[in-house]
C-alpha positions in Angstrom: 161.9 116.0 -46.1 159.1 117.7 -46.2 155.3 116.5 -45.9 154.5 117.7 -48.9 157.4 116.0 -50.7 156.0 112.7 -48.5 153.3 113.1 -50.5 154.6 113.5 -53.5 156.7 110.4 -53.0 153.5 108.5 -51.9 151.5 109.2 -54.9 154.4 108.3 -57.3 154.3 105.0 -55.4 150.3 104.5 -55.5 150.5 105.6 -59.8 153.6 103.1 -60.3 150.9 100.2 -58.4 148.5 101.5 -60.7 150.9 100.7 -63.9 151.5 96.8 -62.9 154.7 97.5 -64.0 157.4 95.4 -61.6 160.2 97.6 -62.7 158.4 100.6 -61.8 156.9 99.2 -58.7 160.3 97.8 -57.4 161.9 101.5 -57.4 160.0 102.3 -54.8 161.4 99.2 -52.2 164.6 99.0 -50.6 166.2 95.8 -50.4 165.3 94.8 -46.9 161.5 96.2 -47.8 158.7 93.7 -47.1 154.9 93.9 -48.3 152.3 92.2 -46.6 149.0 92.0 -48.0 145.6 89.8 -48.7 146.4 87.2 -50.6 145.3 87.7 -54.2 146.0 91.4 -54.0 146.6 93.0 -57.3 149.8 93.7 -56.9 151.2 90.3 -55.9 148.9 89.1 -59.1 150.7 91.9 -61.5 154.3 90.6 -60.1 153.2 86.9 -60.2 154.2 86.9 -56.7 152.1 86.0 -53.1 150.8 88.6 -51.0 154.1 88.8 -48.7 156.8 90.3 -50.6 160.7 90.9 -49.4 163.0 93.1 -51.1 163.7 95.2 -54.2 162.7 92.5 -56.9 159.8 91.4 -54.7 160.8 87.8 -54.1 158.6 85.5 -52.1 158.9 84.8 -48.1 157.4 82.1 -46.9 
């Protein structure tokens, strides 16, 4: 892969955050994918989730 389509692939990502959409979020995550961020984060608020995320349908760690 090339960095320009690393790019490409990263800004895809950041618009789909942008949307709140989960379904559009989740494409981006692999099943063993985790997110880790403040809590409250916009994200986690759009997905109804807390700020540490595992996996594809962004189910909650604890």
């Amino acid at each position: 892969m090339t960095s320009q389509q690393s790019r490409e692939i990263v800004q895809r990502a950041w618009w789909a955050f942008a949307t709140r959409d989960a379904e559009r979020i989740s494409a981006f995550f692999d099943e063993d994918a985790q997110w880790l961020a403040p809590a409250g984060n916009a994200t986690a608020v759009a997905l109804d989730v807390t700020h540490h995320m595992v996996g594809r349908k962004g189910s909650c760690a604890s």
